[in-house]
Structure formats: C-alpha cells, structure tokens
C-alpha positions as CSV (number, residue, x, y, z in Angstrom):
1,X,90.6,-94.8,-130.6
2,X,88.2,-97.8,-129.5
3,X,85.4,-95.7,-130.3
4,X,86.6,-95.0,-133.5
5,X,87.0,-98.6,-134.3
6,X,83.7,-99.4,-132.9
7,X,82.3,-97.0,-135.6
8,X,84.1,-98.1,-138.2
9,X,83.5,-102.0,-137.6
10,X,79.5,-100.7,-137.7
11,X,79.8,-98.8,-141.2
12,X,81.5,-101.5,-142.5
13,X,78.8,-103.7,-141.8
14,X,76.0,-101.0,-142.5
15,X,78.0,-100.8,-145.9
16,X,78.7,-104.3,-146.9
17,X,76.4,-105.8,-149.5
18,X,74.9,-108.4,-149.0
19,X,76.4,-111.4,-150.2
20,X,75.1,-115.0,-151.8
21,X,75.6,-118.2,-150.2
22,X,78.3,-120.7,-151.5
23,X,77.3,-123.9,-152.3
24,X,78.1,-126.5,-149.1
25,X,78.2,-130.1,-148.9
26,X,75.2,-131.3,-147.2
27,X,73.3,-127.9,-148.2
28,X,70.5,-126.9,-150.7
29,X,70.1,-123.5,-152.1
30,X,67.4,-122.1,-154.1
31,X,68.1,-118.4,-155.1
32,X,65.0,-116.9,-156.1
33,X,63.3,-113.7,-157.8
34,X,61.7,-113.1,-155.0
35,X,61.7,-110.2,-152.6
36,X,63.1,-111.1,-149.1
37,X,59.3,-110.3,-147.6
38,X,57.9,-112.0,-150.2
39,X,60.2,-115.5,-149.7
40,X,59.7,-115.0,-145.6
41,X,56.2,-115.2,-146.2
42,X,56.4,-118.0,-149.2
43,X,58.1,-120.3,-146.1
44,X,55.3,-119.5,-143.6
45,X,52.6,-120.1,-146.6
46,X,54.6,-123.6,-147.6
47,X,55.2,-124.7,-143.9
48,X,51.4,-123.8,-143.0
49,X,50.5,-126.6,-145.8
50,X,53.2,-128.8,-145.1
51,X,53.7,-131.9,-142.5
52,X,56.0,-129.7,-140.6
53,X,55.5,-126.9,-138.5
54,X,57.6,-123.3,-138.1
55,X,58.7,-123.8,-133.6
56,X,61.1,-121.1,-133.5
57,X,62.6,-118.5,-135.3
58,X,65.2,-115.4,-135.5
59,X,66.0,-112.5,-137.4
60,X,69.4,-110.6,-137.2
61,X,68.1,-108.0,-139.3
62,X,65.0,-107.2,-136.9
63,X,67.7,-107.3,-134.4
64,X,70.0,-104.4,-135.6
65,X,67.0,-102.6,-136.5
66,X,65.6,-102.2,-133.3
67,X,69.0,-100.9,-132.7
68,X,69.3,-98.0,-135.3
69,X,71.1,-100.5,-137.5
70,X,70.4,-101.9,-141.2
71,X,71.4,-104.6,-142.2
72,X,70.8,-107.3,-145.2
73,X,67.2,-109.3,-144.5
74,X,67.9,-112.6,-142.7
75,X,65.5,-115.1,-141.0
76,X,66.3,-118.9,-139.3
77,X,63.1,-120.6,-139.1
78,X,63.3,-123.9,-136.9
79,X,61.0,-126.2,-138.5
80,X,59.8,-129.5,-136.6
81,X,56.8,-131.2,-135.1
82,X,56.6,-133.0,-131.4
83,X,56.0,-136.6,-133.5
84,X,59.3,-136.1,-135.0
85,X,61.3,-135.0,-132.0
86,X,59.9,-138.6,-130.3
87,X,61.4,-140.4,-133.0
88,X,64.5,-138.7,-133.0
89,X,65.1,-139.4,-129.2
90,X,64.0,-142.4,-129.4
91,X,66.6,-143.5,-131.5
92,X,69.9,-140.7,-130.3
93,X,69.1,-138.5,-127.1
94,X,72.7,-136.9,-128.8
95,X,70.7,-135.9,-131.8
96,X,68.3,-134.1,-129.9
97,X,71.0,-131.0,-130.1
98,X,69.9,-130.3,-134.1
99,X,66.3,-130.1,-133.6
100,X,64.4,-128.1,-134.5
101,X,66.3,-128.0,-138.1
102,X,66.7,-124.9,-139.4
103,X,65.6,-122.9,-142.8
104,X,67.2,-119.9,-143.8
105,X,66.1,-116.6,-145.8
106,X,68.9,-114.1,-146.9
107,X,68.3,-110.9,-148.6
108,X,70.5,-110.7,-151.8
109,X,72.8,-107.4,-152.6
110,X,70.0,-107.2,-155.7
111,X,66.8,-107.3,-154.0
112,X,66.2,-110.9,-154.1
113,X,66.0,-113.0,-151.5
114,X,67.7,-116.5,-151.2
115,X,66.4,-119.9,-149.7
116,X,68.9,-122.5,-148.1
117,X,68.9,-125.4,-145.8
118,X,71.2,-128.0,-144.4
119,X,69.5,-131.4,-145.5
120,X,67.8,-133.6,-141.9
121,X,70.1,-136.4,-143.3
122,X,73.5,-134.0,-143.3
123,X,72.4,-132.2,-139.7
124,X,71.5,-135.7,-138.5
125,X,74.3,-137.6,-140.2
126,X,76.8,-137.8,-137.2
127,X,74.7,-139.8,-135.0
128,X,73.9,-142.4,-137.6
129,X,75.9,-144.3,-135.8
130,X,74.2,-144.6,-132.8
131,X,70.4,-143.9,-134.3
132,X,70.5,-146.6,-136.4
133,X,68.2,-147.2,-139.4
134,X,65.7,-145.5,-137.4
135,X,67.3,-142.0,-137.3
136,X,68.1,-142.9,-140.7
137,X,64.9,-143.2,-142.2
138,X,63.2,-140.0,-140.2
139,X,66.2,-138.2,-142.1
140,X,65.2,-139.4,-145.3
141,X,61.7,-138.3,-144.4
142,X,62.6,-135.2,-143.7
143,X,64.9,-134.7,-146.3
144,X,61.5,-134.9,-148.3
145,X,59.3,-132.6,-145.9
146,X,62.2,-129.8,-146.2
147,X,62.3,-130.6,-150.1
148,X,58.3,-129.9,-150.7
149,X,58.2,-126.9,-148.2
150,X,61.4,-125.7,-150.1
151,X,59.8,-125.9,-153.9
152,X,56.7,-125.0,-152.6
153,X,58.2,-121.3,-151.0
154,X,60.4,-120.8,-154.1
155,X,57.6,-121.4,-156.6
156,X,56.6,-118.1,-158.5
C-alpha cells in the first residue's frame, strides 16, 4: 500500500500542469512569451549587463530529471554582489539571512515561461527597523537593479 501511494503522489506530480503564479504583496511578475530556455537565458544575458551578479542558483526541474522525473521548468537565481552584502551587514547582521535575493523562472502549462521576484525592499522590509535609513536606501537601490535586470530579461 505505501508503495502504491508513493506512485501515485509521483504521477500526480508528473501529471499536474504547471500552474501560474498569483499575484503577492511585495512580488513582481512578468509573464512572458517566452520559452522557459529562452527566459533562463534572458536572466543570465540581463544579469551579465547589469550591476548585479547571478551567486547561486537551483533548479527543481534538473533535480527530478536526473531522477527519471519531469517536471514543469523552474530556476532560483540568487542575485547579489560582495559591495552589497557589506552594506547590508553593516547596517542588520539579521538581514544577512535574505541575501543573496532570489529571481525566479517557472515554466507555464502553455509553453511560456514566467519571471517573478520578491522586491529587496519587501525581502528586506522586516529589519527596517534595525537597518535604518541605510538598509533602506540599498533596498530602494536594489529594488531598481532587480527592476532593469527584470525588463531587460522579459524584453522580446
């Protein structure tokens, strides 16, 4: 019976379209035309050009493949730079948790692929407190870094 459930938990993920992001507070989403290769690679083009840099990233998709598994496209970049990581220490040593902040690519159930992001000012927003104007203002100037890399990738 436990193997039976295990199987069926698997096709219902293998069979589950893939499905759009909701709108979230403190979120930006850009669905696109684009395939999900073709957005991956728009991000790594727009980073590459941008004041930002691409320090980690992760793909459940590459994941369940390499285990006999499909599933819909999906890739978390982490996008920051060593400058910005001073800052933000400087001012919270809490805030330090969020970075690097994070872009994300989704495959749609059409074939398109879908660009979101939680905004530096919402993923930094509960140590405002403590960071002061200074964490404040490298939100607001990230908020702009992840706006241009963001228009840039979803450009056609």
């Amino acid at each position: 019976m436990q193997r039976f459930l295990k199987l069926l938990s698997i096709l219902m993920i293998i069979a589950a379209p893939a499905q759009a992001l909701e709108p979230r507070e403190g979120w930006v989403i850009h669905a696109t035309g684009k395939s999900f290769a073709d957005l991956v690679q728009a991000v790594r083009d727009a980073v590459s050009a941008a004041p930002i840099a691409i320090v980690t990233q992760a793909s459940a998709s590459d994941g369940a493949r390499m285990q006999g598994h499909s599933i819909p496209g999906n890739r978390v970049f982490g996008l920051y730079r060593n400058d910005y990581a001073r800052r933000m220490l400087a001012a919270s040593i809490a805030a330090g948790i969020e970075a690097p902040i994070r872009m994300y690519v989704t495959e749609d159930a059409d074939g398109t692929a879908t660009l979101s992001y939680k905004t530096p000012s919402a993923v930094f927003s509960p140590y405002f407190d403590e960071g002061g104007d200074a964490l404040r203002g490298l939100a607001e100037e990230l908020d702009a870094v992840f706006e241009g890399v963001a228009r840039a990738a979803v450009a056609e």
